[in-house]
N, CA and C atoms as an extended XYZ file, in Angstrom:
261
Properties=species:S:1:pos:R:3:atomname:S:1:resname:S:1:resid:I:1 pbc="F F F"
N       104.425       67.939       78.710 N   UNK     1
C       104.287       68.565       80.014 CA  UNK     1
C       105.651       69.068       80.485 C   UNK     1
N       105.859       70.481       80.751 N   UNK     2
C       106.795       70.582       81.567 CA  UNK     2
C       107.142       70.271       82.938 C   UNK     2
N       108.603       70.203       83.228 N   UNK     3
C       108.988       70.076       84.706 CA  UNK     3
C       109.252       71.287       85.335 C   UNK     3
N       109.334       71.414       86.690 N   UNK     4
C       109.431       72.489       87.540 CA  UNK     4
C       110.461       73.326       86.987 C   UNK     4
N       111.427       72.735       86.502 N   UNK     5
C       112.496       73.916       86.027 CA  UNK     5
C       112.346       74.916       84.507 C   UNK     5
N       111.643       73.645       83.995 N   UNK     6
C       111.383       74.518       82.664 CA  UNK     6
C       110.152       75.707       82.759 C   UNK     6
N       109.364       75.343       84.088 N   UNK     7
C       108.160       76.152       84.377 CA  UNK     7
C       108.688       77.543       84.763 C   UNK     7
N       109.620       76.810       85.863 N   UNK     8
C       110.342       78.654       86.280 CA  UNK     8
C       111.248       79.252       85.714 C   UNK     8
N       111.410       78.536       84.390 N   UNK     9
C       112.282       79.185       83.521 CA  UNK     9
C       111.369       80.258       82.532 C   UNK     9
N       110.410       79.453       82.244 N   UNK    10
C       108.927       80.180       81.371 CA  UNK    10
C       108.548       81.408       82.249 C   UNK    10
N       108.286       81.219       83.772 N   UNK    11
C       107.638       81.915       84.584 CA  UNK    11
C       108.576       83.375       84.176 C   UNK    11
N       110.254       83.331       84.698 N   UNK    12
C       111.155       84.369       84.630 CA  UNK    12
C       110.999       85.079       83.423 C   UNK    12
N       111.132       84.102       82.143 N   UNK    13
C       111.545       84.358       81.040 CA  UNK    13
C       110.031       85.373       80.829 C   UNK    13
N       109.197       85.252       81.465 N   UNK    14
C       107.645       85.762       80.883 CA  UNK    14
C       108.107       87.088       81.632 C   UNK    14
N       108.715       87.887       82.001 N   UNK    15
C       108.735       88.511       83.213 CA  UNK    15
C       109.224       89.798       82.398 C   UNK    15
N       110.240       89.046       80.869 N   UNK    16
C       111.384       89.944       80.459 CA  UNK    16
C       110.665       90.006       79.346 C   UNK    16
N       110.017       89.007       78.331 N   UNK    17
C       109.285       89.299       77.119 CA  UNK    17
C       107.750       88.545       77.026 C   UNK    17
N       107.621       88.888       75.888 N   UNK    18
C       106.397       87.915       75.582 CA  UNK    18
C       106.434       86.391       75.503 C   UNK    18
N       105.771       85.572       76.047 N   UNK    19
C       105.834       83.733       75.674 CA  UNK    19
C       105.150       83.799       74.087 C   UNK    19
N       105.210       82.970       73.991 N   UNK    20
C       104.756       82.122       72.351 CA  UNK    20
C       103.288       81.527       72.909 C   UNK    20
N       102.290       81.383       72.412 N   UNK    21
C       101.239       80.687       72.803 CA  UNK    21
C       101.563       79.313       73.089 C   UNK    21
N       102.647       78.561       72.579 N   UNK    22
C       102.901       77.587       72.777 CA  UNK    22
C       103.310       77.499       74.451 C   UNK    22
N       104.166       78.095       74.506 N   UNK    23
C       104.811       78.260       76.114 CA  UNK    23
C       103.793       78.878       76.963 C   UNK    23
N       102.998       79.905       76.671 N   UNK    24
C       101.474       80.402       77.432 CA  UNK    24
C       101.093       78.759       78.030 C   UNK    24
N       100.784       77.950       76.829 N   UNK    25
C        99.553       77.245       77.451 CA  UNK    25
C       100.594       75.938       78.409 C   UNK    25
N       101.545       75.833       77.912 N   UNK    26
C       102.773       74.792       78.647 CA  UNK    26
C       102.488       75.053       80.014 C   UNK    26
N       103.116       76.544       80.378 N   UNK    27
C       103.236       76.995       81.629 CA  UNK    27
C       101.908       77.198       82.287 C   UNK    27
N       100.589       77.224       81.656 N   UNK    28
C        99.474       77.232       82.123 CA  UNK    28
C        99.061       76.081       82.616 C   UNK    28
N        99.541       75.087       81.916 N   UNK    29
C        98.737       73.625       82.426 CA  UNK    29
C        99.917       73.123       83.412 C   UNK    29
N       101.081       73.588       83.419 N   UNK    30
C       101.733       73.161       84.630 CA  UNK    30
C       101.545       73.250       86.019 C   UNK    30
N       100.814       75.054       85.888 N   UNK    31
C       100.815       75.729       87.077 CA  UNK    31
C        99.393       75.420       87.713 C   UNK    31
N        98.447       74.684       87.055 N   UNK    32
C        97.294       73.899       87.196 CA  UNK    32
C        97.244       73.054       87.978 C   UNK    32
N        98.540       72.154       87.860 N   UNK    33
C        98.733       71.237       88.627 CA  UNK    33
C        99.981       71.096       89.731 C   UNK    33
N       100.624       71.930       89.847 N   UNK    34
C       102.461       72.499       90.339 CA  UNK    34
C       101.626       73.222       91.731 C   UNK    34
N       101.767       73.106       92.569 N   UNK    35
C       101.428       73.862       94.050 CA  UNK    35
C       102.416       74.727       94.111 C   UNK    35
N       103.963       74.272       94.322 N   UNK    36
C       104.824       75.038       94.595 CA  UNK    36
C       105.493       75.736       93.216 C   UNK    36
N       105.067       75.705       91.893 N   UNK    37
C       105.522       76.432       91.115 CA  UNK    37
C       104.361       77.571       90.983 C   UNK    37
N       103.715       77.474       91.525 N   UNK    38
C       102.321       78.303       91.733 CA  UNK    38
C       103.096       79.453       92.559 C   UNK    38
N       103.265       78.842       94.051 N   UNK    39
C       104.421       79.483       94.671 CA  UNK    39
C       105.044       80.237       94.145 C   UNK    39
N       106.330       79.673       93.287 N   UNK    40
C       107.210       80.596       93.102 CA  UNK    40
C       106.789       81.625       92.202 C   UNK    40
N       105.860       81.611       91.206 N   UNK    41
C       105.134       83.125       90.027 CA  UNK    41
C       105.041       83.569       90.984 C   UNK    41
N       103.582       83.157       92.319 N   UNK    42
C       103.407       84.533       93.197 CA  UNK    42
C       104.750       84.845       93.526 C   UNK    42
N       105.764       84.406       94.316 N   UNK    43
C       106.618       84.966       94.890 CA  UNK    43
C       107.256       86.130       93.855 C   UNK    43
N       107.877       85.639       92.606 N   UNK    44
C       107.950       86.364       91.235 CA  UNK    44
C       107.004       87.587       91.219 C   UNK    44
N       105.801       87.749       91.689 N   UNK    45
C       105.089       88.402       91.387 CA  UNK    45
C       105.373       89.839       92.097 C   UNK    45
N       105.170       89.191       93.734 N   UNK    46
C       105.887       89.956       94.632 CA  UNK    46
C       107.012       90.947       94.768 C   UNK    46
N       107.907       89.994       94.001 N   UNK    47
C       109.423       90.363       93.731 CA  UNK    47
C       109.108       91.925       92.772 C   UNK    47
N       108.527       91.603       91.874 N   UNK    48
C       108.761       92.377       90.620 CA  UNK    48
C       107.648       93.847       91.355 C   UNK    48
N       106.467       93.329       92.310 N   UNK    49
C       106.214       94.647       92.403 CA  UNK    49
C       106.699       95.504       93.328 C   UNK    49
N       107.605       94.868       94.457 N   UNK    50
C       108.851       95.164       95.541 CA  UNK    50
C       109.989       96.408       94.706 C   UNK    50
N       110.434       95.530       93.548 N   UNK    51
C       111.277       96.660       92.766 CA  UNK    51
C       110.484       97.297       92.328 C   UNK    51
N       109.445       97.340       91.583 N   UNK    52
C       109.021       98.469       90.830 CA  UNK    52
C       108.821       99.617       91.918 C   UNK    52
N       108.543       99.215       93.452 N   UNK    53
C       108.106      100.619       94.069 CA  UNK    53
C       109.233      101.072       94.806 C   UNK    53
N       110.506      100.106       94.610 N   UNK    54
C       111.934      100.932       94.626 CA  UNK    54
C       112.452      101.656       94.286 C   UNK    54
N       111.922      101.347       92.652 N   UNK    55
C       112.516      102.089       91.252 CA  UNK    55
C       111.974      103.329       91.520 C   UNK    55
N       110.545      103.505       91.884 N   UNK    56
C       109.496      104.815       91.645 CA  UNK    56
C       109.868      105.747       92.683 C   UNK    56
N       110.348      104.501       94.022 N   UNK    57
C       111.336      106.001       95.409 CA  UNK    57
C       112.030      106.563       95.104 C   UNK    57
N       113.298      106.029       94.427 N   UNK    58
C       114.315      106.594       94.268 CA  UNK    58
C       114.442      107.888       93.107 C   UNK    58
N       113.202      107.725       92.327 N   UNK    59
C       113.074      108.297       91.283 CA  UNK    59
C       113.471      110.029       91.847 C   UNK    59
N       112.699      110.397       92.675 N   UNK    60
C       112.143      111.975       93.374 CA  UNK    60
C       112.548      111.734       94.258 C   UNK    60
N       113.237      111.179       94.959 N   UNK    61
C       113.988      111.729       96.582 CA  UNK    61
C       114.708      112.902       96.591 C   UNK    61
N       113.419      113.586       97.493 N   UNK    62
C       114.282      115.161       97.383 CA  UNK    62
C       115.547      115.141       98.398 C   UNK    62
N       115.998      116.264       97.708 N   UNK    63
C       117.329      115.983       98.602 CA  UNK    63
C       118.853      115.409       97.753 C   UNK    63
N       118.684      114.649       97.791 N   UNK    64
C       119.167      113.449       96.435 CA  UNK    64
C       119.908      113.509       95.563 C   UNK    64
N       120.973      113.811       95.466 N   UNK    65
C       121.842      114.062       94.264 CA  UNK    65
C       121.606      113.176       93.352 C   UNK    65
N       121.474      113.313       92.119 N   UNK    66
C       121.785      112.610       90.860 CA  UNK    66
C       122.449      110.929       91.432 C   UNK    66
N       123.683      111.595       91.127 N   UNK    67
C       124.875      110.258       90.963 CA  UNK    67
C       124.610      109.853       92.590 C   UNK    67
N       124.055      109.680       93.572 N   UNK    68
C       123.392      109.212       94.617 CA  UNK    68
C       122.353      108.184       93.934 C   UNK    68
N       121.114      108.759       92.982 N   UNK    69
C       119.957      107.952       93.182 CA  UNK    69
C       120.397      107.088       92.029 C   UNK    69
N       121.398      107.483       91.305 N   UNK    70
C       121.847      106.328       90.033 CA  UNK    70
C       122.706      105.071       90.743 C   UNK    70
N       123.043      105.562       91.567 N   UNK    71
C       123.790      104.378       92.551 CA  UNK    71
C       123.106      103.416       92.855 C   UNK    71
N       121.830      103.518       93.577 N   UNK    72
C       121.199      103.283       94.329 CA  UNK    72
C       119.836      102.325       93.013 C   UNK    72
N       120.084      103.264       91.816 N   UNK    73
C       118.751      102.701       91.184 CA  UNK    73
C       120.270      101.468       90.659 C   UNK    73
N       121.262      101.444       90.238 N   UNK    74
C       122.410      100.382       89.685 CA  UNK    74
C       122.412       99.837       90.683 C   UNK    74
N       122.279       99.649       92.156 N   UNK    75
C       122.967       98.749       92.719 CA  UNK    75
C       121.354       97.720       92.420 C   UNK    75
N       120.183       98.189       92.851 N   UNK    76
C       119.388       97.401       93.009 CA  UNK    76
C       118.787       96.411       91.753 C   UNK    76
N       119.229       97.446       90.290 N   UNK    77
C       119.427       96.191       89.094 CA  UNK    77
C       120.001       95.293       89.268 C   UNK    77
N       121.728       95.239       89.789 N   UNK    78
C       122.451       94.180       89.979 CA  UNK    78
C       122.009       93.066       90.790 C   UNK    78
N       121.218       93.760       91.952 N   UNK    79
C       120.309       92.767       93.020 CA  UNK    79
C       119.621       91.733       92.417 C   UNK    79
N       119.333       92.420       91.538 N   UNK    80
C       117.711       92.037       90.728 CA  UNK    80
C       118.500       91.130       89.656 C   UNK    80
N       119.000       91.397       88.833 N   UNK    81
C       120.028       90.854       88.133 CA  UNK    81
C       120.559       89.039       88.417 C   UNK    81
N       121.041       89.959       89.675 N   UNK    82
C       121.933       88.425       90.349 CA  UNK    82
C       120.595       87.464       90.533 C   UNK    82
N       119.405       87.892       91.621 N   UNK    83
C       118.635       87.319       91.783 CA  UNK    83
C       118.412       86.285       90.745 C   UNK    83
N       118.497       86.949       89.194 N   UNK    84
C       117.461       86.165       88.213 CA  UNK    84
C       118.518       85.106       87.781 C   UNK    84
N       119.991       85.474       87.614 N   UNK    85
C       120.399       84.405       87.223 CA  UNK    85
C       121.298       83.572       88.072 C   UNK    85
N       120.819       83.425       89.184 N   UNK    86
C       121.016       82.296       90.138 CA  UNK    86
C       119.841       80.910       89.710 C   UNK    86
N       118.881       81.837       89.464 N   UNK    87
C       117.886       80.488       88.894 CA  UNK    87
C       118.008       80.041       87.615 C   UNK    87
């Protein structure tokens, strides 16, 4: 059985590649019983679809210079970035 940390380590890590069936069913039977690691995927969940409809603004902002929306799409990787490896 995993503990809360190895769960939200699975949870993140699922975020960037594929799990192993092994780690699928780990993190499945954790989150079965985990209230607040339940929590944090949704929150994860949230997170990830928050940037994605950042990524998709900045894409076509008319108006917008280039090296403007590359700023803007780099600063919010780093956001995102920092975010992940604070945990």
């Amino acid at each position: 059985m995993l503990n809360c940390k190895q769960a939200s380590f699975l949870a993140s890590k699922k975020r960037d590649s594929k799990l192993t069936k092994t780690e699928v069913i780990a993190l499945w039977s954790h989150l079965l019983m985990c209230r607040l690691c339940r929590r944090y995927v949704k929150s994860l969940d949230q997170l990830h679809k928050t940037f994605s409809v950042k990524d998709k603004m900045t894409e076509n902002l008319p108006g917008l210079p280039a090296s403007a929306r590359k700023r803007i799409t780099d600063m919010l990787k780093k956001m995102q970035q920092s975010s992940h490896d604070e945990k």
